[in-house]
C-alpha positions in Angstrom: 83.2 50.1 -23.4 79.5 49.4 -22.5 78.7 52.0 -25.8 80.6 49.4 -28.1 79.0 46.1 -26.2 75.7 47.8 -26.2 76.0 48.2 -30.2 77.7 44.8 -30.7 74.7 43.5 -28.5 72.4 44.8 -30.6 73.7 44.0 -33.7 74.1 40.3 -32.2 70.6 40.0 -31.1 68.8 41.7 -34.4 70.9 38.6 -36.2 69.5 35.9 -33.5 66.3 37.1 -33.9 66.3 36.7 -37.6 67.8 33.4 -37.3 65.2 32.2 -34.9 62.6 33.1 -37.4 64.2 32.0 -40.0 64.5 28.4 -38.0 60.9 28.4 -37.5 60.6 28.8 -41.2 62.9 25.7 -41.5 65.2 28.3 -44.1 68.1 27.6 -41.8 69.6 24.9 -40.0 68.8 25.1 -35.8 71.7 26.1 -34.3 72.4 25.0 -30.7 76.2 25.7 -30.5 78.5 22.1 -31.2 79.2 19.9 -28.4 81.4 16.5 -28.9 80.4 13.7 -25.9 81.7 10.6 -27.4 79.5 7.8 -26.0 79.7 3.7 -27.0 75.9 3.5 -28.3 75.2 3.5 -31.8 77.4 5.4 -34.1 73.7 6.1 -36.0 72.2 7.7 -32.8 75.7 9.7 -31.9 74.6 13.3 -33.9 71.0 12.9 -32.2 73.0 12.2 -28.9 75.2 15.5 -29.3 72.0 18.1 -30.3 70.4 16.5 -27.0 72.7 17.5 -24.7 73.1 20.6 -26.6 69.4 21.0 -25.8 70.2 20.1 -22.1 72.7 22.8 -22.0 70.4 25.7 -22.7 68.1 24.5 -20.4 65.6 23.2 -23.5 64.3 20.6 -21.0 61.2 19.5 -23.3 62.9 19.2 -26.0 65.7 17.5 -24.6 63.6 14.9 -23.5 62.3 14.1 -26.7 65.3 13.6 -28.2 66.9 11.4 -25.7 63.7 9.3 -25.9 63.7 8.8 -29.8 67.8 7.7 -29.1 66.7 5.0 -26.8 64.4 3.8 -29.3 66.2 4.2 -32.3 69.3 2.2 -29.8 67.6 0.1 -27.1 71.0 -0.9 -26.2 72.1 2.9 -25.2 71.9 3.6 -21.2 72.9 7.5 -21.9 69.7 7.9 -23.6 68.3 7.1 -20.0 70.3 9.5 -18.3 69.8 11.9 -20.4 65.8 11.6 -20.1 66.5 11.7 -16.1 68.7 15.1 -16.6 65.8 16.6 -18.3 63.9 16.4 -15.4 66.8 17.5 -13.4 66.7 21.8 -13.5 70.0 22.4 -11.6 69.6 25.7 -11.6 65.6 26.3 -11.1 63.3 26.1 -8.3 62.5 23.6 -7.7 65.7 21.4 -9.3 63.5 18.8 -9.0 59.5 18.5 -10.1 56.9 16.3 -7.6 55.4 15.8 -11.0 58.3 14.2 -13.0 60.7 12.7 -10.3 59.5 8.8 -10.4 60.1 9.3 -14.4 63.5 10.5 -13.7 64.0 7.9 -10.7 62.4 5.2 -13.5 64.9 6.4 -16.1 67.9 6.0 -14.3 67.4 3.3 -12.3 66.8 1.9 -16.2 70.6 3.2 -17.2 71.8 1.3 -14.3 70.0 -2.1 -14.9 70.9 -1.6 -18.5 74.7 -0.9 -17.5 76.6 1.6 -19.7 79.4 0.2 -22.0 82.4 2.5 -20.0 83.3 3.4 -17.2 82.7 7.4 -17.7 79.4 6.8 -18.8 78.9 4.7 -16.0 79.9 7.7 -13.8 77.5 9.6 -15.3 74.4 7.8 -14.5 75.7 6.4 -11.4 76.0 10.0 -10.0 72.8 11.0 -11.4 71.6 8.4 -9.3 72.4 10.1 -6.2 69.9 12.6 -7.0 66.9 10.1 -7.6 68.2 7.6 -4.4 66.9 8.1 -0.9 64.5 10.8 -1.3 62.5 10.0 1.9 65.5 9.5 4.0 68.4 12.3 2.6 67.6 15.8 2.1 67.9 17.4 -1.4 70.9 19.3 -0.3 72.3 16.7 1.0 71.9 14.9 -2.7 73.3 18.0 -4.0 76.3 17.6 -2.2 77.0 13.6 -3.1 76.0 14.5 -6.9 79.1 17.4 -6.4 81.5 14.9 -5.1 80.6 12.0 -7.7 80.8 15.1 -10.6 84.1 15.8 -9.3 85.8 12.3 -9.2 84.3 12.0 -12.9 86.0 15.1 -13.9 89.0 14.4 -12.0 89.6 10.9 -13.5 88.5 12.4 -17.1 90.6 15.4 -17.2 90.3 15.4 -21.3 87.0 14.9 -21.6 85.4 18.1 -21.8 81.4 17.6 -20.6 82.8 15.8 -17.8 84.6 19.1 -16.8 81.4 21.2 -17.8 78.7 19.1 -16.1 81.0 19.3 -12.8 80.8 23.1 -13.5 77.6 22.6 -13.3 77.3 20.6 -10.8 79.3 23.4 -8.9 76.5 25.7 -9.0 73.9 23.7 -8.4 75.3 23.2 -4.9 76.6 27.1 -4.5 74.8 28.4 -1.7 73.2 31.3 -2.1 74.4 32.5 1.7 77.9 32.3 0.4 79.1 35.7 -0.2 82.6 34.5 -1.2 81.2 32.8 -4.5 83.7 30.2 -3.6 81.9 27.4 -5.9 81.2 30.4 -8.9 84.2 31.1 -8.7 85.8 27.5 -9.0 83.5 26.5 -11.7 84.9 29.8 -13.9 88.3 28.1 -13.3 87.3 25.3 -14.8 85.2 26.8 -17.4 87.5 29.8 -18.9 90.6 27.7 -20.6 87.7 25.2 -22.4 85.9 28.2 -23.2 88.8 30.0 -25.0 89.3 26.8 -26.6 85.7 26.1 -27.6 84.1 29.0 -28.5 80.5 27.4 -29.6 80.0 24.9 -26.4 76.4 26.4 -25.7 77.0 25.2 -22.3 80.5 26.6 -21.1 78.9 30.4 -22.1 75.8 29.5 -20.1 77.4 28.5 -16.8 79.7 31.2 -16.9 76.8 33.8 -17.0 75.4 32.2 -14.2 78.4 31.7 -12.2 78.8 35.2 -12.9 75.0 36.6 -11.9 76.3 38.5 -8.9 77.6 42.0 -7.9 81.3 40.5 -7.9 81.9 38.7 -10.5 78.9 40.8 -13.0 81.7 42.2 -15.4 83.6 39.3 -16.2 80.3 37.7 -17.4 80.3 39.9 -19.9 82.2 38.3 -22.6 79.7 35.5 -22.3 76.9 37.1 -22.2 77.5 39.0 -25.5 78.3 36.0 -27.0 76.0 32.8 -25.8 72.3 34.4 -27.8 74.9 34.3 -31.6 76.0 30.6 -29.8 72.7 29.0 -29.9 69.8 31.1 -31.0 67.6 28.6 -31.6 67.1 28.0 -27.6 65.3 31.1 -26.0 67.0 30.5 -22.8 70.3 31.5 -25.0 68.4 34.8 -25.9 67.1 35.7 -22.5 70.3 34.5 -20.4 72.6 37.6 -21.4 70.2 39.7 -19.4 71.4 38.4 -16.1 74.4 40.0 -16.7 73.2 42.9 -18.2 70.6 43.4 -15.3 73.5 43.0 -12.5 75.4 46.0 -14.6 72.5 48.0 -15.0 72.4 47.5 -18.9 69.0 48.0 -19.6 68.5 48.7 -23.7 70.7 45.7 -23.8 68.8 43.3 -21.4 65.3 45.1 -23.4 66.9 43.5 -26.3 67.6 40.5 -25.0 64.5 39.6 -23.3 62.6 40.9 -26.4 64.3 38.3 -28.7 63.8 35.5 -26.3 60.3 36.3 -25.5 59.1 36.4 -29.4 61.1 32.7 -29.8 59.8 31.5 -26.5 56.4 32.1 -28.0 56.6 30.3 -31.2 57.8 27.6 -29.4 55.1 27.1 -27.1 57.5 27.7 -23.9 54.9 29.6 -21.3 57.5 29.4 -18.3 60.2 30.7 -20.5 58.1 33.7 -22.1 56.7 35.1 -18.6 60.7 34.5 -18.0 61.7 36.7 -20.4 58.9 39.2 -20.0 59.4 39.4 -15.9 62.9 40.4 -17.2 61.7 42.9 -19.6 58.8 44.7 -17.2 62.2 45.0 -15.0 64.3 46.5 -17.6 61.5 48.8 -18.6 60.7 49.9 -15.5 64.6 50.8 -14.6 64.7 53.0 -18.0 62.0 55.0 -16.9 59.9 53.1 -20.0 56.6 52.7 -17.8 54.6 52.5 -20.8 56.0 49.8 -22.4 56.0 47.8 -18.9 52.3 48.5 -19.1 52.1 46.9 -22.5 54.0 43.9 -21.3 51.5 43.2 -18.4 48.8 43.5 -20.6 49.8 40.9 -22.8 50.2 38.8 -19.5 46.6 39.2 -18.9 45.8 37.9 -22.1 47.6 34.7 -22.0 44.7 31.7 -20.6 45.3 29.0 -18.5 48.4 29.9 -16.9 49.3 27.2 -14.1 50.3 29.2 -10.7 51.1 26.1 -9.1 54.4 25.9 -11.5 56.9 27.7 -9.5 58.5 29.4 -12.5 55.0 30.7 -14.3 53.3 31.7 -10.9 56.2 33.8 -9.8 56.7 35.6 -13.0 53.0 36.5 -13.4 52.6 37.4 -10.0 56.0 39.6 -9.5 54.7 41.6 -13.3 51.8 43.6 -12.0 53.7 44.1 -8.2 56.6 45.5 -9.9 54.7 47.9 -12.0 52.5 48.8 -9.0 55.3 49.5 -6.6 58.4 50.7 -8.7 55.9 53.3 -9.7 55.0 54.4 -5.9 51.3 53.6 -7.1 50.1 52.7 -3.3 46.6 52.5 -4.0 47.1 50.2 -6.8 49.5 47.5 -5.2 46.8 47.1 -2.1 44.5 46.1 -5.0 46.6 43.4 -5.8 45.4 40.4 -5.5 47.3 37.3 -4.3 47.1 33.8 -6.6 45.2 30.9 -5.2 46.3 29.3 -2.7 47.3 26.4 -4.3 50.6 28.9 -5.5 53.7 28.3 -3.9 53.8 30.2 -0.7 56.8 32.2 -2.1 54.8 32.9 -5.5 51.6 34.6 -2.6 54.0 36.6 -0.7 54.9 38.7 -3.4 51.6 39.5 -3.6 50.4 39.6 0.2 53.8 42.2 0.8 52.6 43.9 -2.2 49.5 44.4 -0.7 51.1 45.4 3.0 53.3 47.5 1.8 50.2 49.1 -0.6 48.5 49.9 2.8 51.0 50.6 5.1 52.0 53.7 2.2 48.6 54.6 2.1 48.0 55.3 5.3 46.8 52.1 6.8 48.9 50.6 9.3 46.7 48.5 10.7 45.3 46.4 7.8 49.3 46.4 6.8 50.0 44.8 10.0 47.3 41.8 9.1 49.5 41.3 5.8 52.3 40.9 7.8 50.9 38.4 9.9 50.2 36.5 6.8 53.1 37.0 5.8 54.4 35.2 8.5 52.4 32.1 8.1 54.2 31.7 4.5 57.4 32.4 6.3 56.8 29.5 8.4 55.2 27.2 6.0 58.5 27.9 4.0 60.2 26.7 7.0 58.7 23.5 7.5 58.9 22.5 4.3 63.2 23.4 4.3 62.6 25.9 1.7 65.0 27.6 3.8 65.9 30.2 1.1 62.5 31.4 0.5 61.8 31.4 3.6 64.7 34.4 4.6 63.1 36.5 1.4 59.6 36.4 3.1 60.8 37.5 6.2 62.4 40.1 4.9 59.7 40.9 3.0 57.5 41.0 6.2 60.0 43.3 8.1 59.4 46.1 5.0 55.7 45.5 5.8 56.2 46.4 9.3 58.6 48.7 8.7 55.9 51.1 6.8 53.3 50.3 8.8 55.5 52.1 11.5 56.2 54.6 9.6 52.7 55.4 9.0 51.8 55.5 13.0 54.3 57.9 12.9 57.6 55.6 14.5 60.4 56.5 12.6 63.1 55.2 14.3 61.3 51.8 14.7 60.7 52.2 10.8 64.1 52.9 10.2 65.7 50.1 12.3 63.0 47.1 10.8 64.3 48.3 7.2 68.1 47.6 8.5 67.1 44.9 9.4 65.6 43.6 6.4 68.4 45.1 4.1 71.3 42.9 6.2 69.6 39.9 5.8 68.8 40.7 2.2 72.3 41.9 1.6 73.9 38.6 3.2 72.0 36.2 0.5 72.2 36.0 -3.0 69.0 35.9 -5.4 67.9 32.9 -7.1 68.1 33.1 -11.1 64.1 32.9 -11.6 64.2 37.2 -10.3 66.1 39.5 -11.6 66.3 40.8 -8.3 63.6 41.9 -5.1 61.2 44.2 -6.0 62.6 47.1 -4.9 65.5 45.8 -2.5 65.2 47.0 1.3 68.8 48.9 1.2 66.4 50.9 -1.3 63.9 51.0 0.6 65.4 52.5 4.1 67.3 55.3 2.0 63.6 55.9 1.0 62.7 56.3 4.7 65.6 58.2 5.5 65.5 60.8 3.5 61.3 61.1 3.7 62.3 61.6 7.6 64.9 64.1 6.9 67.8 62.3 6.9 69.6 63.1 3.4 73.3 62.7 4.8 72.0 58.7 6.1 70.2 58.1 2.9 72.8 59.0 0.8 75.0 56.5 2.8 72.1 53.9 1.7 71.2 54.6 -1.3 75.1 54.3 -2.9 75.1 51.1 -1.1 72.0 49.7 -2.8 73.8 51.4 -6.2 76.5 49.2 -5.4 74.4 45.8 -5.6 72.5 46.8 -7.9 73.6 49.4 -10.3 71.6 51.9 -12.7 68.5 50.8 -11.1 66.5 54.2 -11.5 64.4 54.6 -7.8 67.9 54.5 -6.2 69.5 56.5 -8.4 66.5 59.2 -8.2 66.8 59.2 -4.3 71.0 59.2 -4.3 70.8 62.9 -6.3 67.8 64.3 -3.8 70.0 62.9 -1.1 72.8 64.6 -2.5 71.1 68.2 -3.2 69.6 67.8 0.5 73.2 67.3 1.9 74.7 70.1 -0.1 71.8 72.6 1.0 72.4 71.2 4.8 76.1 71.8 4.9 75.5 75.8 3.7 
């Protein structure tokens, strides 16, 4: 079965690359999948109104907003084109959702839909729920927000059960408020409920295939995303996020020629359209891929077209993480100690989750090279991010960077010769790694700590226990090639012990 998807993949993605080009060329019409959302503004803005939120669907945010801004002029009278300039700054699924940068524009814009007052009372449900997200910033939490724009997307859908973006931004809306400490998937999996039977019966919504990939981008639910994910890049290959989003899926069922693919059509159409954060996406995705198919040299080549790309911006969240995580992932998949203690860690005017890749990079660099101590002082900063994290309620990040400071400590133990210590720090880290999910904007940790400790185990002569370990981290994370290495020594080490 994955033979035939693999070749259907392929065949798929060779086509959506053409197309792509040929768009470029203007030889054939875009294609962004068809979506229907009747609204009362003008019937002369109504086919603009339909490719924007088309645009919105595959996460097209620029371009969204341009076109939701040339509807309100071309209609002053239409209060959707407002919301729909607010949702463009609104990136459910991203971190951050919301931009320091661009929230008074959203706030401005809908606050404009509301004085305006839309003509029904869906689209008034629409903007007035939106409206939860820009109200009360200094006084209500985001996820607090989250939760009210849930409910208000849920009455909408509920009183609108025909209307079919009411149903998919509520599936939306449903994974925007997932939590990624639920193991259950309880909200991915509701939002596939509501999602399948409209997707069966409309085949080319951009969106429905989208959201069910992402409601799908865990070790769960991974398979049934498959039908999706070979079909949302032929759905709207004009949008690079439609090219690159397959790989999620393909990534969680170790897929790699097929995520290569993927990433390498969304990367060229990222390019040509001037979309930095979604090329380093993409290419963050491919180093990945390349890396797991034992391809180092064509990871290589990827990072050096990194460093040839100018004025990159570390301070946005999206670009800093994916140049920073390109170079640590080569460095470290690769067991190149020396090289990822080189690394150097962005300015500090990065993220703080965006430097700790870096900084454990650097720790765990050390601690492999035989330098415990100046791992130790990586750690510590480490810690300062972890807490900085804290204070700022970037709660999620802030579990990652612990456990990416445990792994530093862990090693450095290891190195003063402490393997028990070593061995229960890496436990550590892998249940608290194990008990979160990831965030779309990784493909997954560096090298996760379940990973990691079978590493330990079987360097401290353990094959039996890092066997145990190392089909565990298979488990989360299938075909990835370091764990699949250490399962057969483990496995040869066992036999040899047992005779």
């Amino acid at each position: 079965m994955l033979k035939f998807s693999a070749t259907v993949l392929a065949i798929a993605l060779l086509s959506a690359s053409a197309v792509v080009q040929e768009t470029h060329n203007h030889a054939v019409p875009e294609q962004l999948g068809k979506v229907s959302f009747p609204t009362t503004c003008s019937p002369a803005v109504q086919a603009q109104f339909e490719r924007a939120v088309a645009l919105l669907h595959s996460f097209a945010y620029s371009a969204a907003e341009a076109a939701f801004r040339q509807i309100g002029e071309k209609d002053p009278h239409c209060a959707m084109a407002h919301w729909g300039v607010a949702m463009s700054y609104f990136h459910q699924l991203w971190d951050p959702p919301l931009a320091t940068s661009t929230f008074g524009l959203g706030r401005g814009e809908i606050e404009r839909a509301q004085e305006m007052g839309a003509r029904s009372e869906r689209e008034r449900g629409f903007i007035d729920a939106l409206g939860v997200i820009y109200a009360n910033e200094d006084t209500t939490s985001y996820p607090k927000r989250i939760q009210s724009y849930l409910q208000a997307m849920q009455k909408l859908a509920a009183a609108n059960p025909r209307d079919v973006e009411s149903q998919v931004f509520y599936a939306l809306a449903l994974l925007a408020a997932a939590s990624p400490g639920d193991r259950s998937h309880a909200n991915q999996k509701r939002a596939v409920q509501v999602l399948q039977p409209l997707y069966a019966k409309y085949p080319q919504h951009p969106g429905m295939a989208h959201y069910l990939i992402h409601a799908c981008d865990n070790s769960e639910m991974a398979r049934d995303g498959l039908p999706a994910a070979l079909a949302y890049a032929k759905i709207a290959p004009s949008a690079p996020h439609a090219l690159h989003m397959p790989s999620h899926i393909f990534t969680r069922l170790g897929m790699w020629d097929d995520s290569i693919s993927s990433n390498l059509a969304a990367q060229a159409a990222a390019h040509r359209q001037g979309d930095t954060g979604e090329e380093l996406h993409a290419m963050d995705y491919l180093v990945y891929a390349y890396l797991q198919n034992g391809n180092d040299g064509a990871a290589a080549q990827v990072i050096q077209e990194l460093k040839s790309m100018p004025d990159l911006k570390p301070t946005d969240a999206k670009v800093g993480y994916a140049a920073t995580a390109m170079p640590v992932r080569y460095a470290v998949e690769r067991k190149q100690w020396a090289e990822a203690a080189a690394i150097m860690p962005p300015p500090p005017s990065a993220p703080p989750q965006v430097i700790a890749v870096a900084v454990w990079a650097r720790g765990l660099g050390l601690a492999r090279s035989g330098n415990p101590d100046a791992a130790r002082t990586q750690a510590a900063v480490l810690q300062d991010l972890e807490q900085k994290l804290r204070k700022s309620s970037r709660d999620y990040w802030a579990v990652q960077v612990a456990v990416q400071r445990l792994e530093v400590l862990a090693w450095a133990s290891q190195a003063e010769g402490k393997s028990d210590d070593a061995a229960a720090l890496l436990r550590q880290a892998a249940d608290t790694e194990d008990a979160v999910e990831k965030l779309p904007v990784t493909p997954g940790p560096i090298v996760p700590a379940r990973e990691q400790l079978g590493d330990l185990l079987l360097q401290t002569n353990r094959p039996q226990m890092a066997l145990t370990e190392f089909q565990v981290a298979l488990k989360n994370a299938p075909g990835r090639r370091g764990a699949t290495m250490g399962a057969a020594r483990a496995a040869q080490l066992s036999a040899v012990a047992e005779n």
